[in-house]
N, C-alpha and C positions, 0 to 999 in steps of 0.2 A: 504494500500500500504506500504511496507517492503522500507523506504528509504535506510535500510543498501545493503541491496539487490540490488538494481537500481545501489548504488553507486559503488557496486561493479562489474556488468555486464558494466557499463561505464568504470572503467579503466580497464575492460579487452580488451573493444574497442581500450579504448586509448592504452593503448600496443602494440595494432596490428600497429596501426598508428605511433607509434615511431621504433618500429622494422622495417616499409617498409620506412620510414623515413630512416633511419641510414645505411639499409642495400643500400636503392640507393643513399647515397651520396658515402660509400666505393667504389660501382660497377661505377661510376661517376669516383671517383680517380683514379681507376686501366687501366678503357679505357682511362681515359686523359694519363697517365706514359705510358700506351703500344702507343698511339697513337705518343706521343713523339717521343720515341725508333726508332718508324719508321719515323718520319718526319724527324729525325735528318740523319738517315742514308742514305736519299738521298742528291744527289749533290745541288738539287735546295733551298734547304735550309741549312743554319747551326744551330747550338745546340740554338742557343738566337733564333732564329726566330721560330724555331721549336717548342719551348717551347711558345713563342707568341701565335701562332695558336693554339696548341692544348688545352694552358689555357684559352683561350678566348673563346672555344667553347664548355668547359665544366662548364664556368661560372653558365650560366643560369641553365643546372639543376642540380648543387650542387647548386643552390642558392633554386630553388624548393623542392627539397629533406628534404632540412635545413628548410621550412618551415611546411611542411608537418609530421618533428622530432616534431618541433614546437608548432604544432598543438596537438599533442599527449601527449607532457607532460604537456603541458596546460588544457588538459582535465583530464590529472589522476588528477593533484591539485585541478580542481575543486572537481572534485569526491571527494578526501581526505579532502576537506574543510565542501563538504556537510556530509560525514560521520563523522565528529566531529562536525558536530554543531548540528546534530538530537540525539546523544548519550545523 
């Protein structure tokens, strides 16, 4: 068994997992700021409150996104650890 090999097909996993990581905390960011825009422009709310609601409900998954980044550079280090320690 080729450990250089393994370790390498693992951080190409873990890339994948930091790429969809990172790309859903932005796409998180961008629907929280458009949802704002709009929350603000109605009467029923103003710009604080607006911004309340729409950060509060985009908490959770930039907080899932952030983990799942997480997960993925946790797994290339392993990978890079295991491929220097079998060199």
């Amino acid at each position: 068994m080729d450990i250089q090999r393994e370790a390498a097909r693992l951080a190409s996993i873990a890339t994948f997992f930091v790429v969809v990581g990172w790309f859903a905390v932005l796409y998180a960011l961008v629907a929280g700021v458009l949802w704002w825009i709009d929350l603000a422009q109605r009467e029923a709310f103003n710009l604080f409150e607006a911004f309340a609601i729409s950060a509060s409900a985009i908490g959770g998954p930039i907080f899932l996104a952030l983990i799942v980044a997480a997960f993925g550079h946790g797994m290339r280090l392993f990978a890079m650890s295991v491929a220097s320690r079998s060199a």
